[in-house]
Kinemage of the C-alpha trace (Angstrom):
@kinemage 1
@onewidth
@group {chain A} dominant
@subgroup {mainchain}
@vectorlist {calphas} color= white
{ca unk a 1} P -67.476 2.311 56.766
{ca unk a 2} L -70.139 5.142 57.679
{ca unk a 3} L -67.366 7.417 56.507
{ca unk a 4} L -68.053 6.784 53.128
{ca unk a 5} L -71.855 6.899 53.229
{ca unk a 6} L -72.727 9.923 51.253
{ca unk a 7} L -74.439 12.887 52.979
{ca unk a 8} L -77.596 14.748 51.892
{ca unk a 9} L -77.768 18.194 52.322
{ca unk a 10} L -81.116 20.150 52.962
{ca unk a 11} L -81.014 21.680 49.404
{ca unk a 12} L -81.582 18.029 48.095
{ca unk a 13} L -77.400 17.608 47.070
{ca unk a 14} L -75.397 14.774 47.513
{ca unk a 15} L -71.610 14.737 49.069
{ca unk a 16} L -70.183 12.035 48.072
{ca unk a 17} L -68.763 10.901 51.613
{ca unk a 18} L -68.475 12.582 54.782
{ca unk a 19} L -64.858 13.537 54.488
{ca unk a 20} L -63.809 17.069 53.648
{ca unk a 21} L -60.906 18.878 52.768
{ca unk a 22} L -61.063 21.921 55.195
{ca unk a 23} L -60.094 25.515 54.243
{ca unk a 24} L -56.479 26.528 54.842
{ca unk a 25} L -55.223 29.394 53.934
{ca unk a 26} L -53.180 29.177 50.580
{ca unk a 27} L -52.038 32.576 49.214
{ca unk a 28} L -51.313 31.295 45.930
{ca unk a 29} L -53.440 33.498 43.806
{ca unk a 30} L -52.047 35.444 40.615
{ca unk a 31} L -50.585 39.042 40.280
{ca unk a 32} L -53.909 40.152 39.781
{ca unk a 33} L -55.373 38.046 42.709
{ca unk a 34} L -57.406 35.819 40.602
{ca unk a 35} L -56.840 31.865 41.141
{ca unk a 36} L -53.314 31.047 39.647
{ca unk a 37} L -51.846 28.020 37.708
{ca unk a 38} L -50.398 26.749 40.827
{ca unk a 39} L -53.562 26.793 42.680
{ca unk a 40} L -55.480 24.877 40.125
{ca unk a 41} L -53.057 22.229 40.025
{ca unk a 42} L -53.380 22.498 43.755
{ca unk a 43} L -57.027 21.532 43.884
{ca unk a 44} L -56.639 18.893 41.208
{ca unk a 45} L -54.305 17.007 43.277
{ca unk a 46} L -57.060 17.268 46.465
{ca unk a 47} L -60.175 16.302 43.803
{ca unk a 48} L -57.741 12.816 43.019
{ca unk a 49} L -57.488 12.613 46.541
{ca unk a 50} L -61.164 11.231 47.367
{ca unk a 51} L -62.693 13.730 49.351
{ca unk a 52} L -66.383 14.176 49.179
{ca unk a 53} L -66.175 17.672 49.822
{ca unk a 54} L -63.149 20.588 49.321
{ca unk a 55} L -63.145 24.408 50.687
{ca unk a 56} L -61.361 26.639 49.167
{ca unk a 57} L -59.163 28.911 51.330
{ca unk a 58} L -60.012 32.334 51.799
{ca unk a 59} L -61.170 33.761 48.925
{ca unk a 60} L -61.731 37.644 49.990
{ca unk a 61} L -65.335 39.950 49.163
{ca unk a 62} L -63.145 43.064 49.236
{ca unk a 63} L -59.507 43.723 47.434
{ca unk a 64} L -59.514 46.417 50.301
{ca unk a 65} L -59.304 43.893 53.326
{ca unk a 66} L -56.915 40.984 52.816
{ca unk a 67} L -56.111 37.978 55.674
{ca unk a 68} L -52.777 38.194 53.816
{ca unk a 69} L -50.886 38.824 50.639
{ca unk a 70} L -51.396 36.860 47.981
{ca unk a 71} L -54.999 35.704 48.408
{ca unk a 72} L -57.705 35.493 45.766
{ca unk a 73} L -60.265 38.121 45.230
{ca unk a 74} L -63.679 37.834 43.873
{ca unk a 75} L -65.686 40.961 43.556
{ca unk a 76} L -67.055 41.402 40.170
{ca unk a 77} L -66.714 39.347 36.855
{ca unk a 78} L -63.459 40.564 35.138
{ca unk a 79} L -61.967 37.122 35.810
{ca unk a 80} L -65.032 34.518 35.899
{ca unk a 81} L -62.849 32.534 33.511
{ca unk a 82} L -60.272 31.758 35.889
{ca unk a 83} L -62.024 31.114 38.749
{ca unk a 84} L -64.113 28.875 36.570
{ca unk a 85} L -61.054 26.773 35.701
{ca unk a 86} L -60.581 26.673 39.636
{ca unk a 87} L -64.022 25.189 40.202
{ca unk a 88} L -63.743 23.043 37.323
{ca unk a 89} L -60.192 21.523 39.091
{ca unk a 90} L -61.854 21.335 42.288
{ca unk a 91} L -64.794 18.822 41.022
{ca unk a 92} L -63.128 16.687 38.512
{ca unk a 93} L -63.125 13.747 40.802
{ca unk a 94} L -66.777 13.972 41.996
{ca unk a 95} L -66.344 15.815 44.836
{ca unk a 96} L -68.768 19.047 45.820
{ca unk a 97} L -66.415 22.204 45.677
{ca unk a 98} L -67.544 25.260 48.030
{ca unk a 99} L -66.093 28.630 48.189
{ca unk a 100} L -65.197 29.882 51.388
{ca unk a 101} L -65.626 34.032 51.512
{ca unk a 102} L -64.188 36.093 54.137
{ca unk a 103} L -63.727 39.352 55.356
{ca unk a 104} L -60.713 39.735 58.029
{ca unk a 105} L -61.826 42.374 59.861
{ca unk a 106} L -58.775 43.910 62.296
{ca unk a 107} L -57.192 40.765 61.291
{ca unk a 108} L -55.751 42.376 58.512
{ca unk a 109} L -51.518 42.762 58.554
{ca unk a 110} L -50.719 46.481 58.715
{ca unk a 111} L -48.414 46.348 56.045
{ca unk a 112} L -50.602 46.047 53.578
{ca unk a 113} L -51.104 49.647 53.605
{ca unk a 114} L -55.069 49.628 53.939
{ca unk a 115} L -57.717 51.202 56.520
{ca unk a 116} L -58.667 48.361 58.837
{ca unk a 117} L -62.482 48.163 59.888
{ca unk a 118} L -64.021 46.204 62.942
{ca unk a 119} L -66.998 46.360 65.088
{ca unk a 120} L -64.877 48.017 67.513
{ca unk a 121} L -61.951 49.933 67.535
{ca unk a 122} L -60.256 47.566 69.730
{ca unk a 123} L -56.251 46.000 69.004
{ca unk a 124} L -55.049 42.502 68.710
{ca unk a 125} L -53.663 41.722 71.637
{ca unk a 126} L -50.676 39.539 70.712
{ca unk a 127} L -47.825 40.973 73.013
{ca unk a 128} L -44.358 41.980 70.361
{ca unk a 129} L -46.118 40.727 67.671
{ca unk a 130} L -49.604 43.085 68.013
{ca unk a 131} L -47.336 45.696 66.148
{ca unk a 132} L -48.044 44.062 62.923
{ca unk a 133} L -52.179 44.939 63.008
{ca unk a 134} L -53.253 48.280 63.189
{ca unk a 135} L -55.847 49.404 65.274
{ca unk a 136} L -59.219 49.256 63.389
{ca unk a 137} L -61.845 51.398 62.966
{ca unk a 138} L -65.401 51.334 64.341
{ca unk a 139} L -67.236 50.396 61.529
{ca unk a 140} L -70.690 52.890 60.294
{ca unk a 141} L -73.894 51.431 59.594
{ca unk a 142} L -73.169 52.350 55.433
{ca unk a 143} L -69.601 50.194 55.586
{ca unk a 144} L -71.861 47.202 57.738
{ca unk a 145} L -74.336 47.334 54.774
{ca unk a 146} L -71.981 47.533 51.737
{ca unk a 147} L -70.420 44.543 53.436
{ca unk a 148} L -73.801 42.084 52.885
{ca unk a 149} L -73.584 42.916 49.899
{ca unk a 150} L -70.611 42.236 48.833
{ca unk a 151} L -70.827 38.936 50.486
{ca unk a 152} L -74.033 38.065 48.206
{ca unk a 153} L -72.397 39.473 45.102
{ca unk a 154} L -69.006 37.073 45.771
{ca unk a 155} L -71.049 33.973 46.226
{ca unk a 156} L -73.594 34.807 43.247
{ca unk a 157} L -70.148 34.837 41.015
{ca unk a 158} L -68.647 31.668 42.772
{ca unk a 159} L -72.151 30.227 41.646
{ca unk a 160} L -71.323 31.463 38.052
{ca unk a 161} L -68.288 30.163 38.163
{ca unk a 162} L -69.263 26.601 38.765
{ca unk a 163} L -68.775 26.267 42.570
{ca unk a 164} L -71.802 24.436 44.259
{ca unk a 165} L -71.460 25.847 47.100
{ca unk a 166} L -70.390 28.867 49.569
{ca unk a 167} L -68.990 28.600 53.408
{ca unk a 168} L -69.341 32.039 55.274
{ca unk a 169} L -66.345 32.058 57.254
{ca unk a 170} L -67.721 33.848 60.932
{ca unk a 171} L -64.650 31.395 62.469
{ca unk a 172} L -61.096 32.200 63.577
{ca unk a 173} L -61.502 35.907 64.918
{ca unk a 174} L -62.065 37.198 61.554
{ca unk a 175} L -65.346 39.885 60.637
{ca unk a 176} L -67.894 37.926 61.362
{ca unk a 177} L -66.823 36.129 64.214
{ca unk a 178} L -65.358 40.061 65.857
{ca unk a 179} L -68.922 40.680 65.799
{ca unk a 180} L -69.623 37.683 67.456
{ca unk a 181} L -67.571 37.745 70.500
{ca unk a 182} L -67.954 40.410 73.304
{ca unk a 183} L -64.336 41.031 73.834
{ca unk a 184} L -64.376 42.379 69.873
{ca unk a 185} L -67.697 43.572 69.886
{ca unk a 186} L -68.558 46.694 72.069
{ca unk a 187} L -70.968 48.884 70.276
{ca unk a 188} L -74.320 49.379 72.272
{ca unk a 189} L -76.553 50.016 68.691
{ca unk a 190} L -77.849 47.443 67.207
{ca unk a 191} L -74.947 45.166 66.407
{ca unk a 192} L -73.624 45.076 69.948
{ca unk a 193} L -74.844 44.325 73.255
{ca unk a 194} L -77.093 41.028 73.380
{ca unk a 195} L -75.920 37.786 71.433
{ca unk a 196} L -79.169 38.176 69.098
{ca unk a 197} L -77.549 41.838 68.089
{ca unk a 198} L -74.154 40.508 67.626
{ca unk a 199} L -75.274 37.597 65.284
{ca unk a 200} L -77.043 40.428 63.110
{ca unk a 201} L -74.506 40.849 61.001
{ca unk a 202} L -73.539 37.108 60.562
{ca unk a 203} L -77.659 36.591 59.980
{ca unk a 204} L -78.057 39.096 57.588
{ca unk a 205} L -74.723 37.960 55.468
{ca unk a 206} L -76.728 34.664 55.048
{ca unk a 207} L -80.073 35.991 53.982
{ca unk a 208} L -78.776 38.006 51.620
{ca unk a 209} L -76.261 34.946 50.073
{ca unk a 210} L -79.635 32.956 50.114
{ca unk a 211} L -81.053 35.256 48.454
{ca unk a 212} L -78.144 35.796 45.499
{ca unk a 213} L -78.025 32.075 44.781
{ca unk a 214} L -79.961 29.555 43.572
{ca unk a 215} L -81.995 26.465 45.895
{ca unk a 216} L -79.868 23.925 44.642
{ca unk a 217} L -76.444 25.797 45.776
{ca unk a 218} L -75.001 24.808 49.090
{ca unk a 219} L -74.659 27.680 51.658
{ca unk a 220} L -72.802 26.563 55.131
{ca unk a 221} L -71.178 28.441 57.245
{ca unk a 222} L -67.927 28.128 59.922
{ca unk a 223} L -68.609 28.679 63.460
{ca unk a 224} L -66.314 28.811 66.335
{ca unk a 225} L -67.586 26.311 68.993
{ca unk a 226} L -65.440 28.924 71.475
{ca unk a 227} L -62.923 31.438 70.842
{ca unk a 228} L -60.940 30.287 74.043
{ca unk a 229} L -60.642 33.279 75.558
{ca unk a 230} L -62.323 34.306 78.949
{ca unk a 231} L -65.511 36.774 78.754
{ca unk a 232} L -65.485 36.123 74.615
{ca unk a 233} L -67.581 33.920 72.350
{ca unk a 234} L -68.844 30.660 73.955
{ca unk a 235} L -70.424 27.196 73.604
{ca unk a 236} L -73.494 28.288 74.630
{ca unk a 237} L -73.311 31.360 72.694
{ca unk a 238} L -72.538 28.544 69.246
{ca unk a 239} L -75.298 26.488 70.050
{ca unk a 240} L -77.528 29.812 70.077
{ca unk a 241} L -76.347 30.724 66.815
{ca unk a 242} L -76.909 27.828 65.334
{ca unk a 243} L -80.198 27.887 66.668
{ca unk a 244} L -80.766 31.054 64.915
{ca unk a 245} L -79.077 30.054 61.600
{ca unk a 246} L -81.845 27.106 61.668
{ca unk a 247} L -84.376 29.243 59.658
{ca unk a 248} L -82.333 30.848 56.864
{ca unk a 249} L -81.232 27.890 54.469
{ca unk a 250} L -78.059 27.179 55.946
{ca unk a 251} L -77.125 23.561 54.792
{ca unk a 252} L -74.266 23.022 56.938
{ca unk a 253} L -72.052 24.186 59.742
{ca unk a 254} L -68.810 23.631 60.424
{ca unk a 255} L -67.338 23.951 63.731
{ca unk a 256} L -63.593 24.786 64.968
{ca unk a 257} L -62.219 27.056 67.362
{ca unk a 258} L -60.073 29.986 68.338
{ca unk a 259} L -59.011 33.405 66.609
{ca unk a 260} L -54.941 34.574 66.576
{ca unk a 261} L -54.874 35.583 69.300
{ca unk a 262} L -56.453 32.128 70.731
{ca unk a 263} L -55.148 29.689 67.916
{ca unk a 264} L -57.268 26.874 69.376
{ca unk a 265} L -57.758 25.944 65.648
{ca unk a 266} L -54.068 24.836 65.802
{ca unk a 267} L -54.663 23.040 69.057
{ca unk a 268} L -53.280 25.949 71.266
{ca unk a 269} L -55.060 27.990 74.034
{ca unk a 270} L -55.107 31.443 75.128
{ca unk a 271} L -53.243 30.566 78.194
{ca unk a 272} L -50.556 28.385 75.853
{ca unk a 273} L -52.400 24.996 77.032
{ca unk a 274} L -52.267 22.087 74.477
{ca unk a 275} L -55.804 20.634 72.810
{ca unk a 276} L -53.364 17.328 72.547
{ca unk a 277} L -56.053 14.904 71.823
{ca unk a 278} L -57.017 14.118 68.306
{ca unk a 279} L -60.271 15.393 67.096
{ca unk a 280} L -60.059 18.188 69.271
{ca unk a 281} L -63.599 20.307 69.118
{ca unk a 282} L -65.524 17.150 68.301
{ca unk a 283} L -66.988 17.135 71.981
{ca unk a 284} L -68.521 20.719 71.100
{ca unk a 285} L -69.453 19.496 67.831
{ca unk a 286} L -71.633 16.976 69.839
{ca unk a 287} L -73.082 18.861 72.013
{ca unk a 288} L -74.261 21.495 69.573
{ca unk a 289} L -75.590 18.890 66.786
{ca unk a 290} L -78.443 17.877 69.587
{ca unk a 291} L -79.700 21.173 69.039
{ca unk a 292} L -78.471 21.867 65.262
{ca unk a 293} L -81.653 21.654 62.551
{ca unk a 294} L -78.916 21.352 59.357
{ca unk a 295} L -75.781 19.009 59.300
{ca unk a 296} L -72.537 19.435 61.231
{ca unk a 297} L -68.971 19.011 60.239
{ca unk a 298} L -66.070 19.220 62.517
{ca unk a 299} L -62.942 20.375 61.814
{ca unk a 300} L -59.481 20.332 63.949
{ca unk a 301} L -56.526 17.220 64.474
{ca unk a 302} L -58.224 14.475 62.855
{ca unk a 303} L -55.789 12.327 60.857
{ca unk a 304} L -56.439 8.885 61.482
{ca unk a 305} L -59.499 6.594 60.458
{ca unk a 306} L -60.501 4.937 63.486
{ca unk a 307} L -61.143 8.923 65.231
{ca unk a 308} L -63.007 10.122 61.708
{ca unk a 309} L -65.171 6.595 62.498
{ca unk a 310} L -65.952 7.533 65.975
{ca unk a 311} L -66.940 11.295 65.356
{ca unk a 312} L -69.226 9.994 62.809
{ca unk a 313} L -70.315 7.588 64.638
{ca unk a 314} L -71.049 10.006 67.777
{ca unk a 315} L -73.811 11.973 65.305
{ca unk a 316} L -71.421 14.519 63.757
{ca unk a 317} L -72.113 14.600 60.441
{ca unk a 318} L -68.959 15.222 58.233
{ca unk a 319} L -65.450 15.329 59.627
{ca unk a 320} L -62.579 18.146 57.851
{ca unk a 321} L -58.940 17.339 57.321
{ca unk a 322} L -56.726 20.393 56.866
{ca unk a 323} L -53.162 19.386 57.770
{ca unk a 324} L -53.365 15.886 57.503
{ca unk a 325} L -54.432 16.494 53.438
{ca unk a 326} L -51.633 19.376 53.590
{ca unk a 327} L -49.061 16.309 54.083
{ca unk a 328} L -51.184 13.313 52.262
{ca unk a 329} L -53.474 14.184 49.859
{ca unk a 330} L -54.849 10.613 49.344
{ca unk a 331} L -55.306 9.796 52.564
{ca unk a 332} L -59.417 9.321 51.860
{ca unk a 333} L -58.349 6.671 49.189
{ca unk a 334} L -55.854 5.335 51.225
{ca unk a 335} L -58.709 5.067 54.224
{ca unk a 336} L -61.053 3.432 51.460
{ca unk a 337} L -58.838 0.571 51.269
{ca unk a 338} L -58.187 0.500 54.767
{ca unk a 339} L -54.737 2.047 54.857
{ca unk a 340} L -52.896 4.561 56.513
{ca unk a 341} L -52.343 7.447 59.305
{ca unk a 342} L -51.428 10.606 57.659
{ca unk a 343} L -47.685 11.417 58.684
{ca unk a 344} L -47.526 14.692 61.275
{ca unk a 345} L -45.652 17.569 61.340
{ca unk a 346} L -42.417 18.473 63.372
{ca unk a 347} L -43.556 19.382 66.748
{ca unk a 348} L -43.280 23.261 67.808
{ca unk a 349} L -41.875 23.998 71.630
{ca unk a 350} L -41.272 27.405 71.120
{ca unk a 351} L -41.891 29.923 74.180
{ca unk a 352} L -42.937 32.883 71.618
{ca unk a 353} L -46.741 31.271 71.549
{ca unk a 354} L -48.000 33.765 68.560
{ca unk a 355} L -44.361 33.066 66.378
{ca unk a 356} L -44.996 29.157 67.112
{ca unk a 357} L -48.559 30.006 65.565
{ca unk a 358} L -47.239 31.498 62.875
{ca unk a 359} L -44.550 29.008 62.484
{ca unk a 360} L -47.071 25.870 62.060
{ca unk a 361} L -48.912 28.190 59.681
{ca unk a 362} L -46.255 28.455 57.562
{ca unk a 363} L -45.456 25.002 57.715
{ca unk a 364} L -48.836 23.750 56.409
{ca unk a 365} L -47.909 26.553 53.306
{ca unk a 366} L -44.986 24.954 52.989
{ca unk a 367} L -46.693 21.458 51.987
{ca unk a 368} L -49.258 22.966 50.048
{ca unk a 369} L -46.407 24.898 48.166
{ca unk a 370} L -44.733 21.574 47.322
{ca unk a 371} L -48.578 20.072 46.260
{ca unk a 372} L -48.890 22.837 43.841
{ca unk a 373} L -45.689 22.038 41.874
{ca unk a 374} L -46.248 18.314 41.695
{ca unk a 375} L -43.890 17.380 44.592
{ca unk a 376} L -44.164 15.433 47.418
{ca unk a 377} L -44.855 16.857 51.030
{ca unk a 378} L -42.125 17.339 53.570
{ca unk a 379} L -43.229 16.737 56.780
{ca unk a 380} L -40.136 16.740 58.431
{ca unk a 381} L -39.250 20.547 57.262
{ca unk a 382} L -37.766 22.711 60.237
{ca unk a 383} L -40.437 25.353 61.271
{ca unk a 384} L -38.112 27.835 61.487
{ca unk a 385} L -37.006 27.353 57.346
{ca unk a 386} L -40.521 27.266 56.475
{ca unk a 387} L -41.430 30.342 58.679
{ca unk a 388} L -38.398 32.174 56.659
{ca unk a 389} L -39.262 30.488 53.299
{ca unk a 390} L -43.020 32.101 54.346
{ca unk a 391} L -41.950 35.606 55.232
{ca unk a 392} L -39.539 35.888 52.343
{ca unk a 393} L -42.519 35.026 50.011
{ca unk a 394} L -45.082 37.133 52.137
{ca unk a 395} L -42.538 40.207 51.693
{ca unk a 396} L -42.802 40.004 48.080
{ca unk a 397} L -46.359 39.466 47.998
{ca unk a 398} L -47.068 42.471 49.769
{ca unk a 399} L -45.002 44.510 47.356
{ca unk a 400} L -46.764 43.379 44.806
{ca unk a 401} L -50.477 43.995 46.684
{ca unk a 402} L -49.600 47.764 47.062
{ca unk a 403} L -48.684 47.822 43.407
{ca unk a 404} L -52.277 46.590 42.594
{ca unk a 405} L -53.729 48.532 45.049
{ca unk a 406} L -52.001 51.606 43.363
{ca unk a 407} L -53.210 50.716 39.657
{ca unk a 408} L -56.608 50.511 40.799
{ca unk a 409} L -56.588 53.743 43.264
{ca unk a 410} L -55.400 55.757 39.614
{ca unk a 411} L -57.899 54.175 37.777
């Protein structure tokens, strides 16, 4: 099965098979907001699994802009060890282990109590529920720079650590993506304007992680084929910027979709349509590997064998699972022998698009949750339990971020 042929990358590494566990979002880290027990035992269940490749989740460059409570933090060395055990987890069954770094930009909850910094000071735009983001400031050429480098300084530590790899997350409406899209981005210096200005940002972050790392460690990073929302970031605008990428050392992109206020990346529009079919962006992911010089992996509703198959067989390069490894995490072992489906979740009809959003969110947590303490999945659990379960746990998670925050604002 071409599936299981094993991929080399243009640094001369070898994935072991072109299946990879995609990033979601797991908010599991310790007090301290290094990796935690349960996340550890997280990623060993995923490196049993058969996966030639696992992303981490977020894993933020700042403590000072979080996609949520709860995440991990990587900024300087003071807890190497731990994220060492992490990486150590993540390859015990063969499989490459990258570290995806992010910055969330405005996408950062309000609640958390921190200045929120964006190309432009422009809102989310997400009706009842835009109250919970605050509206960000414009960032200045100093806060633009300190952010390369704090990109290159988390993925020179994941190297230390024992990661062998890094994914730049410029996906999902989050920093480096804002800058991206036109409807985020309206500065007229130069990081605004043209698409070569607006990819300045993203270009530079990837120099300088070149630069921190060493030839042998893996550097991709995760594109939006569109953010799905009219006037913003488009197809043509991916292929460009993958185009441009093709210089730098990039040895892999990844492609998915949407931001929150577009959650295409969920299989929802702007407009509330439904991206029903399996394999959702794999037609972009087509289009732009004719014109991509490094490999291309495409995330978004795969979860049987027969689609994984095709999209490989179309010229796409690697194919990511997020929920279907969420609710089977040995479905590559179980496709190895020629087995099953993964199971899906409950569907979500709700009218209240950003709440359903939010609801699926939390019910991907909700399996991951049950993964990290040696349980089985639950499919079947309602959306509305695990959207309380979530914002029960997120309530206490923030109290306990502003607590940190506080320690290290005396110190």
């Amino acid at each position: 099965m071409p599936v299981f042929n094993a991929l080399i990358l243009p640094n001369g590494s070898t994935v072991p098979n072109r299946i990879a566990k995609a990033a979601m979002e797991e908010n599991m880290a310790a007090r301290d907001h290094a990796p935690s027990g349960k996340l550890v035992r997280l990623y060993e269940t995923w490196a049993a699994g058969g996966a030639g490749l696992l992303i981490t989740g977020n894993v933020m460059v700042d403590r000072r802009a979080m996609t949520g409570p709860g995440g991990a933090v990587l900024e300087d060395e003071r807890h190497l060890d731990r994220f060492a055990l992490w990486a150590q987890a993540g390859r015990a069954g063969g499989a490459q282990f990258w570290m995806q770094i992010n910055h969330p930009g405005r996408q950062m909850p309000a609640n958390l109590g921190q200045p929120t910094w964006a190309p432009s000071a422009v809102p989310m735009d997400l009706g009842r529920m835009s109250r919970h983001f605050g509206t960000p400031r414009e960032m200045t050429p100093e806060v633009i720079g300190d952010i390369v480098r704090r990109f290159a300084r988390t993925a020179r530590l994941a190297e230390q650590a024992g990661f062998t790899g890094v994914e730049v997350h410029a996906a999902h409406g989050y920093l480096l993506s804002q800058f991206l899209s036109p409807l985020t981005n309206r500065r007229t210096d130069t990081w605004g304007g043209s698409l070569a200005n607006r990819a300045r940002l993203l270009l530079d972050v990837v120099r300088a992680v070149r630069t921190a790392v060493s030839p042998r460690f893996a550097v991709a990073v995760k594109l939006n084929s569109a953010d799905f929302q009219h006037g913003g970031f488009s197809a043509d605008d991916a292929r460009a910027v993958v185009q441009m990428l093709g210089p730098l050392g990039v040895d892999l992109v990844e492609l998915s979709g949407g931001s929150y206020e577009a959650p295409a990346m969920q299989g929802t529009t702007r407009d509330g349509r439904t991206l029903a079919r399996e394999a959702y962006f794999a037609e972009f992911a087509r289009d732009i590997r004719a014109a991509a010089p490094m490999p291309v992996m495409v995330t978004g509703g795969i979860r049987r064998l027969p689609v994984a198959e095709e999209v490989i067989a179309s010229g796409v390069d690697m194919v990511g699972l997020g929920t279907a490894l969420a609710l089977d995490p040995d479905l590559p072992r179980a496709w190895r022998g020629g087995g099953r489906d993964a199971p899906a979740l409950r569907p979500i009809t709700w009218n209240n698009k950003p709440l359903a959003s939010m609801a699926l969110m939390a019910a991907v947590k909700f399996q991951l949750n049950q993964l990290s303490r040696g349980q089985a999945p639950h499919p079947a659990v309602s959306p509305l339990r695990a959207l309380l379960v979530q914002q029960v746990a997120n309530a206490c998670r923030v109290r306990q971020y502003r607590r940190w925050m506080s320690r290290h604002a005396a110190a």
